[in-house]
C-alpha positions, 0 to 999 in steps of 0.5 A: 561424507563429502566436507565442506570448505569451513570459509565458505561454510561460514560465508553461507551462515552470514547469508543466510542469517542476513536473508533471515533478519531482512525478513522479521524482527527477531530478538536480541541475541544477548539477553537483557539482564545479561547486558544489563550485569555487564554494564554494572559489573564491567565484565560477565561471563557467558557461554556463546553457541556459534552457528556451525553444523553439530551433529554428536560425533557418534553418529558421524560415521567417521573419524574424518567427518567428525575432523571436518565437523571440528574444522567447521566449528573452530571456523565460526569460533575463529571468527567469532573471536575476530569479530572481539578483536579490539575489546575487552573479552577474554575466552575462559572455555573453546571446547577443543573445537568439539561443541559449537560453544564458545565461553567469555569474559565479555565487556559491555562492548563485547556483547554489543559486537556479539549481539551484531554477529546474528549468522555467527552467532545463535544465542549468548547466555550467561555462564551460570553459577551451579550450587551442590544438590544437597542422604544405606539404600542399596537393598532398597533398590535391589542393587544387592540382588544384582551383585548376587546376580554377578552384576556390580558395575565391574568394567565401567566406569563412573564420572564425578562432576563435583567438589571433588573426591577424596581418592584416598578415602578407603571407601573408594579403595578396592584391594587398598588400590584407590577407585579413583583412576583419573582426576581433572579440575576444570575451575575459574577466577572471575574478578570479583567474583569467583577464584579458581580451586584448582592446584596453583589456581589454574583454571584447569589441571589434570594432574594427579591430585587435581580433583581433590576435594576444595577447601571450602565448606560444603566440598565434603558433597563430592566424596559423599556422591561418589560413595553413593555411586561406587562405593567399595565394600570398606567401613560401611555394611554393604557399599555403593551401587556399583562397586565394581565400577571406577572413577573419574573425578572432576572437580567443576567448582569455584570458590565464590566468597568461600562457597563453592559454585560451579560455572556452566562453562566449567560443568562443559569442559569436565563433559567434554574432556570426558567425552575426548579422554572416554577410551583411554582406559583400555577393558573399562567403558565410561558408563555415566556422569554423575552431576548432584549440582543445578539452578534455575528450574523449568517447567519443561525441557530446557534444551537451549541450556548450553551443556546440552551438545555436551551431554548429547554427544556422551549419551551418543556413544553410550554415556548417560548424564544423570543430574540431580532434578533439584531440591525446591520442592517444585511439583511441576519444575525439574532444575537446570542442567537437569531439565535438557531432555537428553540428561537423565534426570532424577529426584528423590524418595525416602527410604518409604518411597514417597517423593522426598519433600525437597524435590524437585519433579515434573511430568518429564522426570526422567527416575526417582531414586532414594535421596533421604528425608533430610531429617538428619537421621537414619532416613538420610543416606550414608557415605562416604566424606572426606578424611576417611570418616561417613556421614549422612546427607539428604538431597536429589544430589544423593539420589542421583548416584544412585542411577549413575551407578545403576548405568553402571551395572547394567552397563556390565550387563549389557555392553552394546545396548544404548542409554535409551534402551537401559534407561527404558529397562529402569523406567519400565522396571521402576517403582511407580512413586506418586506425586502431586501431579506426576507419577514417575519410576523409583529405580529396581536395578535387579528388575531392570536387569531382567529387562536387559536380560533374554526374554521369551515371547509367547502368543499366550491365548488368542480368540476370533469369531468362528465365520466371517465375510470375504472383506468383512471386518473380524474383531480378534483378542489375543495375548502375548507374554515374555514367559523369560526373565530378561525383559523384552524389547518392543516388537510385533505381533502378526495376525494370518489367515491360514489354510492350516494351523501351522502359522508362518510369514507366507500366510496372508497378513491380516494385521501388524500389531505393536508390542510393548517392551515386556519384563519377565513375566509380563503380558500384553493382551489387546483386542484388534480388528482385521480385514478379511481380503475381498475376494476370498473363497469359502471354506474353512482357514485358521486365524493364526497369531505370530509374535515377533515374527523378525526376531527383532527380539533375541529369545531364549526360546523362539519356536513357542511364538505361534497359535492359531483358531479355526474360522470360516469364510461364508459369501454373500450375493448382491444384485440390484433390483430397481433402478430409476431416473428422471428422462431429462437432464441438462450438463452441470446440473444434478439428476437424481438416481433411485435405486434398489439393492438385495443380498439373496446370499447367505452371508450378510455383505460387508463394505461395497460400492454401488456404482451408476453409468451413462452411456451414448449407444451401448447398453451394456450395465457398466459400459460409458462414463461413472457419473456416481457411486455410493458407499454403503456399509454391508447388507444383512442376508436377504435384506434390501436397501434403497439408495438414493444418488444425487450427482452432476452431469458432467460438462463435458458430455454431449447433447444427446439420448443415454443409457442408465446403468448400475453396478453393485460392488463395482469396487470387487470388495465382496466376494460373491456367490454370483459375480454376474449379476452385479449389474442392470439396466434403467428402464428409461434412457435420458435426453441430456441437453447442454446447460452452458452459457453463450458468451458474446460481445455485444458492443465495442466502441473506441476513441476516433483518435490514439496516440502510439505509446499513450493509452485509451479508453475503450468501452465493451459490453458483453452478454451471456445469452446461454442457459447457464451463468458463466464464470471467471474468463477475459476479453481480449482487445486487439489492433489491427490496420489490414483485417476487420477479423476479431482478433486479427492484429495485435493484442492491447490488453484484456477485461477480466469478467469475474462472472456473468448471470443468465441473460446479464449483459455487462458494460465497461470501460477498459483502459489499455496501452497502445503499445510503442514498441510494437511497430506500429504507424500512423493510420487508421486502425480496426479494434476487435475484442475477443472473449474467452469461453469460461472454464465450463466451456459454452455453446458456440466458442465460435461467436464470442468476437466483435470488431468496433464499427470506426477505425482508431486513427493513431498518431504519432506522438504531436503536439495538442493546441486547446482553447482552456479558457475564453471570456469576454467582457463586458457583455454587453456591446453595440456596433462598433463596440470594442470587447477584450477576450481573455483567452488561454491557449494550452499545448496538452499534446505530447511535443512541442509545436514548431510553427507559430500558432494563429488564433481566431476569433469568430463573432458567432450568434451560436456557442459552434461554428456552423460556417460563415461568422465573420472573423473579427480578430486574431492573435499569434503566438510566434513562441513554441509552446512546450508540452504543458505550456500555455499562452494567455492574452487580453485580445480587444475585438470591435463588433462589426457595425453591421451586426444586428441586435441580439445575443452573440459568442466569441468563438476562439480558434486555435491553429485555425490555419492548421499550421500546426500538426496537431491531434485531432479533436474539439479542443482547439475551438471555445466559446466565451459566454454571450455577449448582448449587442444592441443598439445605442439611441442618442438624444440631445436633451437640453442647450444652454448657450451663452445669451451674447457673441461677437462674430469672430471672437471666442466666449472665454469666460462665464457663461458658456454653452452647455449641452446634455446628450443620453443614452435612451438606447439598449446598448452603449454608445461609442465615443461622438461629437456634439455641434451646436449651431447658430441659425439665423431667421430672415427667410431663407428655407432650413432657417431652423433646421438644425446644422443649418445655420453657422457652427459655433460650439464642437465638443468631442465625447471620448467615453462611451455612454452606457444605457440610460446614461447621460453626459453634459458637456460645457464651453465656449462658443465661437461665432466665426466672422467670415462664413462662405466668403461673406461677413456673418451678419449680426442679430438675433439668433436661434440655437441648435444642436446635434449629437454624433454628426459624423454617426459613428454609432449606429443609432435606429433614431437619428431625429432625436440626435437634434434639437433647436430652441424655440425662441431666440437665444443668442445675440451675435454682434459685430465688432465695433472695432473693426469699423475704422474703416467703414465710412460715417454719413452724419447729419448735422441738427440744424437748430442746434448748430445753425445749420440745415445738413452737414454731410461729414464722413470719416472712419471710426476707431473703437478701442472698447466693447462690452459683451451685452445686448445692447453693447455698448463701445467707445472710441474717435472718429476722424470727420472732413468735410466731405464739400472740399471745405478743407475741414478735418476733426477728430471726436471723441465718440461713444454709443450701443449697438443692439441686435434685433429680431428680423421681421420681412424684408428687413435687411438689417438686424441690428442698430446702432447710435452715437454721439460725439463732442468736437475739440479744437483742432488748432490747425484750422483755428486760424480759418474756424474749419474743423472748428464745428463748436465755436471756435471761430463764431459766427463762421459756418463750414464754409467759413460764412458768418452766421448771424445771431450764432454763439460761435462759442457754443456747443454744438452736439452731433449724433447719428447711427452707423450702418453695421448690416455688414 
């Protein structure tokens, strides 16, 4: 046997147990209420099965594989106890590295550690604590029958796992030598809850004397179970069941607060120091293991129960582990550790054979055994107790050395059979006892021991018809008994056809039947069906019977094994009669065979098969392509039967004409009479045509542009033009750059199509990757798609391509300028108008741009460019856009104030100046919403000037001018000037024409007007004195005005855009103060100064002018005489000046009238010039007396002045 590295064993088991745990949740290894005990309790004890290969030793096959598998075990344990290494625990049990098990003191911090090492470590349990299974019935198992027969256990011996024995006792004495040949105690101080027995409280001991009874009540129970199995011939009348056999005495128990309780791991070392110490005892065998001890009860098998790899590996080298099934009365529950399904397990009968009230039985009770009735009288068993005195107890553990002694017997009896063969001679041989709701055996040791004994088989009758068919079924009786003492094992029985009555192995076998293991005396009879072989001649043979024809069974007599009847073989004749179909089939679809067959044999036929055929160009029945058979069960002699066949043609055969055959009993299973004329010929031929689907692709159609290494969408239509629906197949989609060949190129992905019906053409679009990696370069591309024929195939293979009609011009990876959003506001605009788009450039591509990008804006009556719209603005976006990155901007564009009226776009053109390599497509271009541009029609509605001006002075207070201009237009005006003029009315041609006459009032309006909207504008007036190098002559004046004289809108109606007052509005008058140095002419009133004319004339200086029409002013006026009289005057003056219409031929438009008042000039006093009022009376100017003159008077001057200029 090839060993294995314990370490990397152990590697493997971690790995594993990983891999495991990633895949599932699985339990904790240590259960709940065992943590939970640990936690209260500080410490518990349990029993660790670690993962490490267990096979029982036994079975091996060498001393130095079962070295290597103890290796492997102390591996894990090791391991195991590493792991605990740093916490409280203490190791009570290692097993000698013989058991995969491990047993602890563990902490709660111990478990925990235990339950992380899954791969180490299978499953923790608690080392449970086992009570005594607490009954003169040897005769009643006829164990005094097999002494008789020399059979008493001599040369066995029997194990006593209990309280201990009493090795003194002259019970277990033979010839005053004590029965007792080695002792062990295997016992255990659990702080605070159990104290070790053995000798010195050791928790183990081997000494002499070890395994002497505890001193506790209840440890009479071991040397009572002891009696039970081997006790001798002293004291009693009769003595235990083996009395021949020896004993081991192990004590397991402890003393739990004075009662004794054994621990699982206790009841494991006494099994396994049996099993190491099991041939120290030269001419004796270890026959069985006596366990009277149990706990918790199971329903059924209790294999995970830690002494199982113990009991295992005895029963593997002949030791049975008999354990007491448990004293709770259960009907359906059998008590640990008797539960594990290789321990014998045994409950208890009264010495009546019924099933003792206390017991403990299930369906999987191993035996029934005399265990008393627990009355405390006779009915219970007598045996042996400590002190050398008996007594009687009851109780599955007084049943159970009953079996343990009953190995032991039959163990002498048969040295080399195994536990399960004499196990299976006390169950077969036992008396079957009833239960409630099982029924097992009660030991007969005596019969068992026949069992064990040699048998001799014999074929006791055997029965068949007298005449058969070759290949028919025959039902044959027969009847094999062991005619010996000894039982039987299992074995065979073998039916022959034979040519003569002397049945041997070189006959043809006709059927192998199981025979059961059989007592003495014992018959098996059972009814079976054989064949006879197809193909066999007629005639006469026998049917012959051979029991154990290998001598698996060792017989006392093995010549009488034989029988044999006679029989005939009789033949049919089968050949069809009819056979018939329709002339016209289509592949895959069903035709329908009707066919007729007849037996004209004499033997009815058994089993055949009738077979049909096609075949292109042959006529042979038989010949071409099996299309179908049928199965039919015999035909009775001369009988017929129609058979109807139903089958598809295949898809595989060709269009063409094909012969129709059949053929009975095509197979050869019927021997015939006749076997040529099994076949025949269809009258009629059939005309298969192809039913399959005709794939094609009837439409491709790709993108124009693609980008190497991004994806594309790609449309495909396929249609299936063929007479039958195709199934599940692909489409294939290829690039090429130098063939329009479907399929040429390079393959870019695939279509599945699940199914296709019959005439169903189905559309879709497929997304698939140009690939980056697979060389490709710029340029222009064929796309071809390729179908798969279906698995059915089709009609033409070779039509399932089709090649797009436009090329994919792919790219590299580039940048990809888009117009993402544009809108204009406001909407609405004249000529001249200035709008603001907002407007978003996007780089959707794959790069970054490097060069700036220009955007364009068009003035578009139409959302696309269709050539020649004028660009009326642009922008530049000077920063490199990154991939996803973008560029918003508010661009004010002026509507060019040649465009006419109507709805417009404002088309954004990103990178219009292709600067930018870019992918192609529509994206660079977006057109705002519309924008309505119409004409704007300004009309002066209404003047109100000031009512007065002085030429050459500003209105600077109330009133002033007012003007109010709207918009009567569709669309909003532009920012314009208003003028309001003076126009004056003497004659000259445009007198009223508006603008015609002198500017005095400008007003600019900055804001745009709306439609129907309006603005009024107030302020001074300015009349400008000089107006083409000439004074501005003064009067009444008319008032115009004028809105946009520098038409900066584009008005349809420019008369409007003036207006003039029908009447005279303004007053323009000159200013009097600039008159001093204009010359006065005064004529002097004679009556009243005495004089007739006085020609004065000096300047005027007036110093104050009021703002009205009339105006009045007030100043001096310096006078001399204009006749060299010397005279020189100043006068105080005041008067008005009033502007006037102007009628024809009047030069002037406006007078004037004065007064003034002389004063004395004392410079002229001495002479009276310049003295005009009197100071010197008398005198005239010219120095003369005047007679009948008042010098001293007042002499009032008045006149006009001549302002026209």
């Amino acid at each position: 046997m090839r060993r294995i590295a314990p370490a990397a064993l152990l590697a493997c088991l971690v790995v594993l147990s990983l891999v495991s745990r990633a895949r599932t949740a699985e339990p904790p290894l240590v259960p709940p209420d065992v943590a939970r005990q640990a936690a209260s309790a500080g410490s518990v004890r349990v029993i660790v099965r670690v993962n490490a290969p267990f096979v029982p030793e036994h079975f091996l096959g060498s001393a130095a594989a079962a070295l290597g598998q103890r290796q492997l075990i102390s591996s894990v344990q090791s391991a195991v106890t590493a792991g605990l290494r740093g916490v409280d625990h203490r190791v009570t049990h290692q097993f000698d590295s013989t058991l995969p098990l491990l047993a602890l003191e563990a902490s709660p911090d111990a478990l925990r550690i235990l339950d992380s090492m899954r791969g180490l470590v299978l499953d923790v349990q608690e080392d449970k604590v086992r009570r005594p299974m607490l009954a003169d019935s040897v005769p009643l198992i006829n164990g005094n029958d097999a002494w008789n027969a020399g059979f008493d256990g001599t040369g066995t011996i029997v194990a006593i796992l209990d309280t201990g024995v009493d090795s003194s006792h002259p019970f277990l004495k033979a010839a005053g030598v004590s029965k007792v040949i080695r002792e062990a105690c295997f016992s255990s101080t659990f702080s605070g809850v159990s104290t070790s027995v053995c000798p010195g409280g050791a928790s183990s001991s081997t000494a002499s004397g070890s395994a002497a009874p505890c001193a506790l009540p209840g440890c009479d129970h071991g040397t009572h179970v002891a009696g039970i199995a081997a006790g001798g011939t002293t004291g009693v009348l009769g003595s235990g069941v083996a009395p021949g056999a020896k004993i081991i005495a192990i004590q397991v128990f402890s003393s739990f607060g004075g009662s004794p309780a054994s621990f699982d791991s206790d009841q494991i070392a006494g099994l396994n120091y049996l099993f190491n110490h099991r041939n120290d005892f030269p001419g004796l065998k270890l026959a069985a293991v006596n366990m009277s001890l149990g706990g918790d009860a199971f329903s059924t098998f209790c294999d995970s129960e830690p002494q199982k790899p113990a009991i295992d590996q005895l029963r593997a080298v002949g030791v049975a582990t008999a354990i007491a099934s448990g004293n709770d009365g259960f009907i359906s529950a059998i008590s640990a550790p008797g539960c594990i399904s290789s321990a014998i397990s045994v409950g208890s009968t009264t010495k009546m054979d019924d099933v003792s009230f206390f017991s403990n039985v299930a369906p999987f009770l191993g035996l029934f055994a005399p265990g008393g009735s627990a009355t405390g009288g006779t009915a219970d068993i007598l045996s042996s107790v400590p002190g050398g005195v008996f007594g009687r107890k009851a109780g599955t553990s007084m049943a159970t050395p009953h079996v343990a002694g009953a190995f032991a017997v039959l163990r002498q009896a048969a040295p080399t059979a195994t536990v399960d063969q004499l196990l299976a001679a006390l169950q077969d041989t036992g008396k079957p006892i009833a239960d409630v709701l099982s029924t097992r055996p009660r030991i007969d040791v005596f019969a068992a021991l026949g069992q064990v004994s040699s048998p001799d088989l014999v074929v006791q009758t055997l029965a068949a018809p007298p005449t058969a068919l070759s290949g028919a079924n025959v039902s044959v009786t027969t009847s094999v008994k062991n005619a010996g003492l000894g039982g039987a094992g299992a074995t065979t029985l073998r039916l022959y056809l034979s040519t003569d009555n002397v049945i041997t192995t070189g006959d043809t076998l006709l059927k192998e039947i199981p025979i059961p293991a059989l007592v003495g005396g014992a018959s098996k009879a059972q009814t079976v069906t054989v064949i006879i072989p197809p193909g066999t001649t007629a005639g006469p043979y026998f049917i012959g019977a051979f029991v154990n024809p290998t001598g698996a069974v060792t017989e006392s007599n093995p010549d009488n094994n034989t029988k044999a009847v006679a029989f005939k073989v009789i033949q049919p004749d089968l050949t069809v009669t009819a056979l018939s179909s329709a002339t016209t089939a289509q592949t895959t679809r069903p035709l329908t065979i009707s066919s007729k067959v007849w037996n004209r044999g004499t033997a009815p036929a058994g089993p055949f098969r009738l077979s049909f055929y096609m075949a292109q160009g042959d006529d042979t029945p038989g010949a071409g392509t099996p299309v179908v058979f049928k199965d039919l069960t015999g035909l009775a002699v001369n009988a017929n039967v129609s058979v109807t066949s139903t089958f598809t043609i295949p898809a595989n055969f060709s269009a063409g004409t094909y012969f129709l055959s059949a053929r009975v009993d095509s197979a050869g299973a019927v021997t015939e009479s006749d076997e040529n004329n099994n076949g025949v010929l269809a009258s009629n031929q059939v005309t298969v045509t192809l039913y399959r689907p005709e794939v094609t692709i009837t439409a491709l159609r790709g993108p124009l542009f693609g980008k190497i290494g991004k994806t594309i969408s790609v449309t495909s239509a396929v249609r299936n033009a063929g007479p039958a629906p195709a199934g599940t197949f692909k489409i294939h989609f290829f690039l090429s750059s130098g063939s329009s060949d479907p399929g040429a190129g390079i393959e870019i992905g695939t279509r599945s199509v699940s199914s296709l019906a019959v005439g169903a053409n189905v559309s879709a679009a497929t997304t698939l990757t140009i690939p980056g990696n697979a060389g490709l370069t710029e340029g222009n591309y064929y796309l071809s798609a390729v179908a798969d024929s279906p698995a059915s195939g089709e009609l033409d293979p070779t039509n399932n391509g089709l090649t797009a009609a436009s090329q994919i011009a792919l790219t590299l990876l580039r940048p990809d300028l888009a117009v993402t959003a544009a809108t204009v506001t406001p909407a609405l605009a004249s000529p001249g108008f200035t709008v603001k788009v907002s407007n978003t450039i996007k780089n959707a591509g794959d790069v970054a741009t490097a060069a700036p990008v220009l955007v364009n804006f068009y003035l578009s009556p139409t959302p696309t460019l269709t050539g020649g719209e004028p660009v009326i603005g642009n922008r530049s976006i000077a920063t490199p856009l990154l991939v996803g990155g973008t560029s918003s901007a508010v661009t004010p564009l002026t509507i060019p104030r040649t465009t006419a009226p109507g709805p417009y776009f404002i088309v954004v053109v990103a990178n219009d100046d292709h600067a930018v390599v870019e992918y192609p497509g529509p994206n660079n271009v977006k057109a705002t919403g519309p924008v309505n541009v119409q004409l704007p029609n300004l009309q002066v509605v209404s003047i109100a000037p000031a009512p007065v001006a002085i030429r050459g002075k500003g209105v600077t207070g109330a009133p002033m001018a007012a003007v109010v201009v709207k918009n009567v237009g569709s669309g909003p005006a532009l920012p314009f000037d208003v003028r309001v003029f003076a126009n004056r009315d003497d004659g000259t041609p445009g007198a009223q024409i508006p603008g015609a006459g002198d500017l005095m009032f400008n007003k600019s309006v900055v804001t745009s007007i709306a439609p129907n909207g309006s603005v009024s504008l107030t302020g001074p007036i300015h009349v400008e004195e000089i107006v083409d190098g000439n004074v501005r002559l003064a009067g009444n004046y008319f008032v115009s005005a004028i809105a946009d004289p520098a038409l900066n809108n584009v008005d349809p109606d420019g008369a409007n855009n003036q207006f003039t007052e029908t009447v005279k509005k303004v007053a323009i008058l000159p200013d009097m103060k600039k008159l001093k140095n204009t010359a006065v002419d005064l004529t002097l009133d004679p009556s009243a100064c005495g004089v007739s004319v006085l020609n004065l004339r000096g300047p005027f200086n007036i110093t104050n002018q009021t703002l009205a029409n009339p105006s009045t002013f007030s100043g001096t006026v310096t006078l001399d005489d204009q006749l060299g009289s010397g005279f020189h005057q100043v006068y105080t003056v005041s008067g008005t000046v009033r502007a006037l219409d102007l009628g024809t031929g009047i030069a002037g438009k406006v007078v004037s009238s004065f007064t003034y008042t002389a004063t004395i000039n004392n410079a002229f006093a001495s002479n009276g010039r310049g003295n005009i009022n009197g100071a010197a009376p008398g005198l005239n100017f010219n120095g003369g007396s005047i007679a009948g003159q008042d010098s001293s008077g007042t002499c009032t001057f008045s006149g006009s002045i001549d302002v026209t200029r």
